[in-house]
C-alpha positions in Angstrom: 156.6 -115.2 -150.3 155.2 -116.8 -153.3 153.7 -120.3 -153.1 154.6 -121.2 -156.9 150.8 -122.7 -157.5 150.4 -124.5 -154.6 147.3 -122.7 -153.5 146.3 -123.0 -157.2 147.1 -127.1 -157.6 144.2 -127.3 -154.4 142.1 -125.3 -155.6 142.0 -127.4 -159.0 142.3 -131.0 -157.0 139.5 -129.6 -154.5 137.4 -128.9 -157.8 138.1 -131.8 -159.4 137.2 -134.5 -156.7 133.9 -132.6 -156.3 133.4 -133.0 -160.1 134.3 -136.4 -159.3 132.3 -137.3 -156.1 129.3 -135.4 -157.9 129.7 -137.7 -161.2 129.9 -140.7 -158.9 127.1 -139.9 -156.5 125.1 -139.7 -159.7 125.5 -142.9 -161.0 124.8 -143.9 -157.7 121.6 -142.0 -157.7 121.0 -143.6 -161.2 121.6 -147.2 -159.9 119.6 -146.4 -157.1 116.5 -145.2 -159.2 117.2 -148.0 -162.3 113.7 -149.8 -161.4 111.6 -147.0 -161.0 112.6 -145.4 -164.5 111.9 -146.2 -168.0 114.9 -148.1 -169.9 115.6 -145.2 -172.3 115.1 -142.7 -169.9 118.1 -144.6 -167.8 120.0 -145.4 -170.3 120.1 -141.6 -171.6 121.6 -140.5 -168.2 124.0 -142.9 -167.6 125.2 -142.3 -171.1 125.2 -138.3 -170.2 127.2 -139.2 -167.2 129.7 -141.2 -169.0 130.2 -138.7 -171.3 130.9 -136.4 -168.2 133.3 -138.6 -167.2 135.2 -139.2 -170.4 135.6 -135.1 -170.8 136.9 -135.7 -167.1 139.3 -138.0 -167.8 140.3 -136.3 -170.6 141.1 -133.2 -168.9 142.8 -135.2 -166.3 145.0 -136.4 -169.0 145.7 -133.0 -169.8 147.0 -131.7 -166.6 148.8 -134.7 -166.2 151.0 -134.7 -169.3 151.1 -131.3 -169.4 151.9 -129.6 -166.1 154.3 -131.3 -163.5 153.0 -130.1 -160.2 149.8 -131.4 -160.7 150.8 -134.8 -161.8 150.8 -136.2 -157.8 147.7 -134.6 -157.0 145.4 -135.4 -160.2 147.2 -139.0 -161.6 144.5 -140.8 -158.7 141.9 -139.1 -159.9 142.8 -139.8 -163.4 143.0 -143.5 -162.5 139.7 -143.3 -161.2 137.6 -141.5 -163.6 139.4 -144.4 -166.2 138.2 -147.2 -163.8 134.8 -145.5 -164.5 135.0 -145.1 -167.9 136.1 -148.7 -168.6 133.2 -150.0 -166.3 135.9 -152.3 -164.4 133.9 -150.9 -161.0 130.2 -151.0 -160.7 130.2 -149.4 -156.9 130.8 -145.4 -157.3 132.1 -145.6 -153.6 134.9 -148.0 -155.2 135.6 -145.9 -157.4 135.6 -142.6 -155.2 137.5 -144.6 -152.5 140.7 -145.5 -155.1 140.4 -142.4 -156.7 141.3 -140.7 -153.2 144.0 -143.8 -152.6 141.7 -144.7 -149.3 142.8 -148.3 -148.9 142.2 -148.2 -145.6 138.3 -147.1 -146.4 138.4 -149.8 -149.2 139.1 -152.4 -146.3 136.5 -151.1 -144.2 134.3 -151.4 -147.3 134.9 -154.4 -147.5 134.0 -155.3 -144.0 130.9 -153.6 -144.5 130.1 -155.7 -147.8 131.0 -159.0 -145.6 128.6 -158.3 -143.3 125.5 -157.4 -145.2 126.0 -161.0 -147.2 125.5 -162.4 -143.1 122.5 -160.4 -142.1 121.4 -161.1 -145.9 121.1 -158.0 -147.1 123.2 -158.5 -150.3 122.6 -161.7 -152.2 126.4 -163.8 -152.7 126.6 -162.3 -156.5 126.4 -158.9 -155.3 129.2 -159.5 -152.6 131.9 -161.5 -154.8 130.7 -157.9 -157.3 132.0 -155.5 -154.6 134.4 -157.8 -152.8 136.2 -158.3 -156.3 136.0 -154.7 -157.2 137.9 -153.5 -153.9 140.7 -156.1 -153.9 141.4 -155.5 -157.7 141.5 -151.4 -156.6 143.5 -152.8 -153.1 145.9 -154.4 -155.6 146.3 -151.4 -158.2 147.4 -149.0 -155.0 149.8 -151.8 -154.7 148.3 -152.5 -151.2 149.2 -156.3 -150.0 146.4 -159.0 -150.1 146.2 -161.8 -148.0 146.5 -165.2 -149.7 142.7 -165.9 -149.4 142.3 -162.4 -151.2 144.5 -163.0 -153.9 142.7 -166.6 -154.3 139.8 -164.8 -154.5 140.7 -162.9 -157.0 142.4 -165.5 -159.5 138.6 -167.5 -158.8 136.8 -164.7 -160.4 139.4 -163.3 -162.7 137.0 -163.1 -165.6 134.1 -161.2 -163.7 136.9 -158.3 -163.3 138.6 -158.7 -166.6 137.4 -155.6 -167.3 139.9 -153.8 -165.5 142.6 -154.7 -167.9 141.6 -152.2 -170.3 142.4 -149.5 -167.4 146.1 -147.7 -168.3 147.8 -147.1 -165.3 150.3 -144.7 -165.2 153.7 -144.6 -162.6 153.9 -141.1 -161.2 157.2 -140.4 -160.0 157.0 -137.8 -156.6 158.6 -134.7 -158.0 
């Protein structure tokens, strides 16, 4: 019985979120580390990741326009590593979490975020940041948003204009 790629398509999308989750967990590292490093020294990583990123997305882009039965299991991850590229999310969980089309993670995330800002662990900048960057990634896995959410949103659409330059692409389930 042949499984016409299937075991292939996994294999790729298994490598491929690793690639992924490894790229964001060093940018989180980075962010992590920013004070304790020298400027140049910073900003010569992050721009090494980026790069990574960029020949990420490009070989997303790839797979996606080229072969079919990867097109439902790579366009997330696509979206994702574009996200990253374009800088529309700060947070590499965000970015992990909508790559993997986790909206119910994103929620708790955003429960989580809520919470530090009352036990003052994150200053209000920092929460509006993360709270914008989950409901514009909500939104884009066309998840529905309460009416304080999307008021929310349209109160801080120019912190996350940003994520207009993102190209989202409609994948059809073949």
């Amino acid at each position: 019985m042949s499984s016409h790629g299937q075991g292939e398509t996994e294999k790729l999308k298994h490598n491929v979120e690793k690639q992924l989750d490894r790229l964001m967990e060093q940018l989180s590292d980075l962010e992590a580390c920013k004070e304790s490093m020298e400027a140049s020294d910073y900003e010569e990583i992050k721009e090494e990741t980026m790069d990574q990123l960029k020949e990420l997305n490009a070989s997303l882009l790839k797979l996606v326009n080229g072969d079919i039965s990867l097109v439902n299991s790579i366009g997330a991850l696509q979206l994702a590593t574009q996200a990253a590229i374009s800088q529309a999310f700060k947070t590499p969980e965000v970015i992990r979490l909508f790559g993997r089309r986790e909206p119910k993670q994103l929620r708790e995330r955003l429960e989580t975020v809520e919470e530090q800002l009352k036990f003052n662990k994150i200053s209000v900048e920092a929460r509006d940041r993360q709270k914008g960057e989950i409901l514009t990634a909500l939104r884009q896995l066309n998840e529905q948003l309460t009416r304080d959410e999307l008021q929310f949103l349209e109160q801080h659409s120019q912190q996350f204009a940003a994520f207009k330059n993102v190209e989202f692409l409609e994948l059809n389930e073949q």
